[in-house]
One Martini backbone bead per residue (centre of mass of N, CA, C, O) as a GRO file, in nm:
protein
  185
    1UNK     BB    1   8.721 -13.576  -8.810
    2UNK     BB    2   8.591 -13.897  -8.834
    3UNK     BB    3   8.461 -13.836  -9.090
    4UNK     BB    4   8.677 -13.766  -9.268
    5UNK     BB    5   8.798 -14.064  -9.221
    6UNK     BB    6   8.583 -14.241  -9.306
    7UNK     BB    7   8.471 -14.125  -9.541
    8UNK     BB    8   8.500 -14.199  -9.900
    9UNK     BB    9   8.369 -13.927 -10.037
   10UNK     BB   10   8.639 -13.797  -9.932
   11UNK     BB   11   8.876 -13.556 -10.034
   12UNK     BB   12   9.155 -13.452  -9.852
   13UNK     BB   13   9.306 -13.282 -10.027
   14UNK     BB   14   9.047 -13.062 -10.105
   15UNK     BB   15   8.977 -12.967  -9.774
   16UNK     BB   16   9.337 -12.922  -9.727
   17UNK     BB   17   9.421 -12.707  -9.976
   18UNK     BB   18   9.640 -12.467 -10.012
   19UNK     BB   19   9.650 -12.407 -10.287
   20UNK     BB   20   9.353 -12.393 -10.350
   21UNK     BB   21   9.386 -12.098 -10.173
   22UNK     BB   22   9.542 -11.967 -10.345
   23UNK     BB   23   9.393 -11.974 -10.622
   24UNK     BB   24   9.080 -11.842 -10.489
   25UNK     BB   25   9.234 -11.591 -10.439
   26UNK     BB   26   9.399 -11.456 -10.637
   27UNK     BB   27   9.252 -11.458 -10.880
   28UNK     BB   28   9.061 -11.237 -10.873
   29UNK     BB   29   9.250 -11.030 -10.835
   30UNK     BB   30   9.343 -11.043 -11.135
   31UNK     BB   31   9.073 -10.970 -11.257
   32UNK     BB   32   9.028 -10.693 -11.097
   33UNK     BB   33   9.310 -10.568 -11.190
   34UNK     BB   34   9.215 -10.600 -11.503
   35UNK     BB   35   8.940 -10.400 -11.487
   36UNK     BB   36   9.034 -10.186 -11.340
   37UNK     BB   37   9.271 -10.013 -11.458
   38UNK     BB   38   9.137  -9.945 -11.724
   39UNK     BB   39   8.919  -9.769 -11.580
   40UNK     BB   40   9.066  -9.548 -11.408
   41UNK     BB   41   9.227  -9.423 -11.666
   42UNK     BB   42   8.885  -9.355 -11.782
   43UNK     BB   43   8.854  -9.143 -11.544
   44UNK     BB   44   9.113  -8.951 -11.579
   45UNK     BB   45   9.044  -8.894 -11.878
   46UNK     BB   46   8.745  -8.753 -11.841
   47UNK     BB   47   8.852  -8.535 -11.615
   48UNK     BB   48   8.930  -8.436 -11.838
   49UNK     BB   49   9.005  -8.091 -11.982
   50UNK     BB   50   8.999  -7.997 -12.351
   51UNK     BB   51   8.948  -7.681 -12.454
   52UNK     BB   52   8.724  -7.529 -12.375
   53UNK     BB   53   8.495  -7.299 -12.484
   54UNK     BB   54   8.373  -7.272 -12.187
   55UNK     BB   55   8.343  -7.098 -11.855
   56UNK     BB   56   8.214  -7.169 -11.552
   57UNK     BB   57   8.066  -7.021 -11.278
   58UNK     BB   58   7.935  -7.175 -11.000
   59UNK     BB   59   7.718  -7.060 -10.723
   60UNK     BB   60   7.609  -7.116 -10.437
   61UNK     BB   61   7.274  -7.050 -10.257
   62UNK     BB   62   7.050  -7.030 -10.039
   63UNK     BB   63   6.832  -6.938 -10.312
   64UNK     BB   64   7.054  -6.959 -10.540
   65UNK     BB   65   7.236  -6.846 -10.838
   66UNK     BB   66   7.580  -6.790 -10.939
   67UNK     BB   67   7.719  -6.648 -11.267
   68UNK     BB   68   8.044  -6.667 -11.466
   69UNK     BB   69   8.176  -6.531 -11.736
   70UNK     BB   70   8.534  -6.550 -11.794
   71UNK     BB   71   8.626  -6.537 -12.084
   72UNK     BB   72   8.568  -6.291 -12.292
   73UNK     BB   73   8.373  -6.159 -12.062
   74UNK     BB   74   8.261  -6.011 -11.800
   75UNK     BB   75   8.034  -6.213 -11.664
   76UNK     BB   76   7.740  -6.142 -11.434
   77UNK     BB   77   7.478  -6.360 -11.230
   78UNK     BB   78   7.189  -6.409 -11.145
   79UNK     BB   79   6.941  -6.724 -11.048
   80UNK     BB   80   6.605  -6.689 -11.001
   81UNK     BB   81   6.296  -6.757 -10.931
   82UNK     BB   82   5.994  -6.751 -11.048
   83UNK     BB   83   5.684  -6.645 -10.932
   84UNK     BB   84   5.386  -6.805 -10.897
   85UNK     BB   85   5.150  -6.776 -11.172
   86UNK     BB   86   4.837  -6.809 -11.309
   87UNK     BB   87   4.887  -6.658 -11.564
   88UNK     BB   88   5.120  -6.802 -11.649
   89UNK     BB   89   5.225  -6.998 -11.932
   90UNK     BB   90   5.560  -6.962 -11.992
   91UNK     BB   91   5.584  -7.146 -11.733
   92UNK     BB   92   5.767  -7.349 -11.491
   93UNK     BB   93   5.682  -7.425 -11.234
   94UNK     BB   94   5.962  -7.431 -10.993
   95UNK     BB   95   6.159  -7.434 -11.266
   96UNK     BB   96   6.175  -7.126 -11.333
   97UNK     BB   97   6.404  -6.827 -11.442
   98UNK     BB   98   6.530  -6.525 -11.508
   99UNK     BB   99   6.854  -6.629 -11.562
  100UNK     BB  100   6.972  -6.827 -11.758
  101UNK     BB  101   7.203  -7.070 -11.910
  102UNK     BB  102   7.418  -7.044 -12.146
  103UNK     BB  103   7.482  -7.218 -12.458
  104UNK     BB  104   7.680  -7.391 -12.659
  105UNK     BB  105   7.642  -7.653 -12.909
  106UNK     BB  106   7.855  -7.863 -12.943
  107UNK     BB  107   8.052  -7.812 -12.670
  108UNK     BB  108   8.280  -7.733 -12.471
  109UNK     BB  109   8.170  -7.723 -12.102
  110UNK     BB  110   8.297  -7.568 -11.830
  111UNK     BB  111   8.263  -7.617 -11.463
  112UNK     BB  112   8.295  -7.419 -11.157
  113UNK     BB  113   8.214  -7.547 -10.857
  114UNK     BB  114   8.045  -7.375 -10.582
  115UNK     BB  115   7.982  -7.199 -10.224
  116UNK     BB  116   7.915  -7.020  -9.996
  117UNK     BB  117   7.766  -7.179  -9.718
  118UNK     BB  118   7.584  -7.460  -9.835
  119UNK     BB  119   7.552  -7.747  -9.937
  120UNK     BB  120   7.510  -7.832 -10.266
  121UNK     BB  121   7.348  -7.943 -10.598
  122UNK     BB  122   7.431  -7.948 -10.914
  123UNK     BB  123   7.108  -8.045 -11.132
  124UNK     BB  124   7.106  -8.242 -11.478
  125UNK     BB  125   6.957  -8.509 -11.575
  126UNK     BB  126   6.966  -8.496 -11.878
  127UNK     BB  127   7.274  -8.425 -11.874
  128UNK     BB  128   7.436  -8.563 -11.679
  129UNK     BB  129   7.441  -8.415 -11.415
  130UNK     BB  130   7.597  -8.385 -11.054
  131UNK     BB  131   7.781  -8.169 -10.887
  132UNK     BB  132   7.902  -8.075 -10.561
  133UNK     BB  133   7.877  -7.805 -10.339
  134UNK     BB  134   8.125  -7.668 -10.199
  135UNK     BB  135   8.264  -7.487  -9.936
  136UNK     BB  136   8.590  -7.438 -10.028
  137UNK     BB  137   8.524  -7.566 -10.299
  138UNK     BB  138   8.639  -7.699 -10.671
  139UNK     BB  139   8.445  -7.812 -10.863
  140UNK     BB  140   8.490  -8.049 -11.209
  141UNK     BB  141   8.290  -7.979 -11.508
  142UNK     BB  142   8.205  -8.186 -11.787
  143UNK     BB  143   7.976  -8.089 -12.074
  144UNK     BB  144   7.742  -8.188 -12.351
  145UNK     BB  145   7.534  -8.032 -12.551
  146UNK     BB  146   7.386  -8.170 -12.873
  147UNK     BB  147   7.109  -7.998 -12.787
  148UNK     BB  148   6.879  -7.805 -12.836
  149UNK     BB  149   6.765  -7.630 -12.523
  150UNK     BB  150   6.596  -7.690 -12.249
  151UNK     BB  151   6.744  -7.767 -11.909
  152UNK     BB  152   6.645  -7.902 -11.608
  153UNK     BB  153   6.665  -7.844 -11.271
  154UNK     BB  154   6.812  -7.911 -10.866
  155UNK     BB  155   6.863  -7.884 -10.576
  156UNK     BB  156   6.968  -8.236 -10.412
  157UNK     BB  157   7.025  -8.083 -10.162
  158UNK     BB  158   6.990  -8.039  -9.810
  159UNK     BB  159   7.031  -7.640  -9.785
  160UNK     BB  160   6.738  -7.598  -9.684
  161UNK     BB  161   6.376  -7.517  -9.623
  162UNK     BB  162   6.374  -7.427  -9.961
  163UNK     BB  163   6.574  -7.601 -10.182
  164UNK     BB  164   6.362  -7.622 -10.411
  165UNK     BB  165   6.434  -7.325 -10.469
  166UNK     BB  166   6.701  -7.386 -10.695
  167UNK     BB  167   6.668  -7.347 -10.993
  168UNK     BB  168   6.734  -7.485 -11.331
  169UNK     BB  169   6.888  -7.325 -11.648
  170UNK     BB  170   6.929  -7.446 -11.969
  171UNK     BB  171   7.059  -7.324 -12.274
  172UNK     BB  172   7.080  -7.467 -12.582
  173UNK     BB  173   7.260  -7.290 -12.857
  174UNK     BB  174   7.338  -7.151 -13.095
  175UNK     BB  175   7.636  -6.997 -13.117
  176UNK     BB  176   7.569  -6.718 -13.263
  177UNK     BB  177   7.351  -6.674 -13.030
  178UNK     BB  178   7.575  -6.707 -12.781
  179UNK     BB  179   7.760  -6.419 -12.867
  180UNK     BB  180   7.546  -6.218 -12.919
  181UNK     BB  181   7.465  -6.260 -12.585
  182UNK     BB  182   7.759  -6.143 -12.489
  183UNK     BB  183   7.729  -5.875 -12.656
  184UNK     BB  184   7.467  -5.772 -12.476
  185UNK     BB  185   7.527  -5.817 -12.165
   0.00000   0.00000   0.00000
């Protein structure tokens, strides 16, 4: 504190000045409040959806997925992996499934995703999609495939001993054949 008094170099008045510690404390709290409310808004408006073209059930199951399109028609399937066969070309080891998950390319598609058992988490990097399972919650995802074609995932959650052998697999066409796809089913 004599240090204080004795040297000149030292301005008094702003090492104990009230105003200036209300002033650097308010200032950031509304520049956050400025960032913040307008942030918060474009999330809860990104997470709705409004009028979804399809909507999936997904089940996550401890070695499985089950999908069902109950807007149309009621349409339900299991989605095992393939068993790794050194003769297969056409399939990607640990990775493609018996039954793909149709959707139309340019559409929204609304997920609603649930766990029978143990939390999963459906997760599909290429697509920008991530969320999580859990028994007795339904949460929901929308997202839109822009371009046709295959994209892949698995589940990222730590959700039994195999948990890696849960993948996914999203096949993004034309309407026109997502229609005939499911009037064949």
């Amino acid at each position: 504190m004599t240090s204080l008094l004795i040297r000149k170099n030292i301005n008094k008045r702003i090492v104990e000045s009230q105003n200036l510690e209300i002033f650097w404390t308010i200032t950031p709290t509304f520049i956050l409040l400025l960032i913040g409310i307008p942030s918060i808004r474009l999330l809860y408006i990104l997470d709705e959806v409004f009028n979804p073209l399809v909507t999936i059930k997904i089940i996550g199951h401890q070695w499985y997925w089950s999908y069902e399109y109950s807007d149309f028609i009621d349409t339900e399937f299991d989605s095992f992996i393939i068993k790794s066969n050194n003769n297969q070309i056409d399939t990607i080891r640990l990775l493609d499934v018996d039954n793909r998950v149709i959707i139309p390319q340019n559409s929204q598609i609304r997920a609603l995703v649930s766990a029978a058992d143990v939390l999963h988490s459906w997760t599909i990097p290429s697509l920008g999609i991530k969320v999580d399972a859990v028994p007795g919650r339904l949460n929901q995802l929308n997202f839109l495939a822009s371009r046709p074609g295959l994209f892949f995932g698995q589940c990222s959650e730590i959700c039994g001993a195999n948990h890696r052998f849960i993948p996914i697999v999203v096949e993004s066409t034309n309407p026109t054949y997502f229609f005939s796809w499911l009037k064949s089913i």
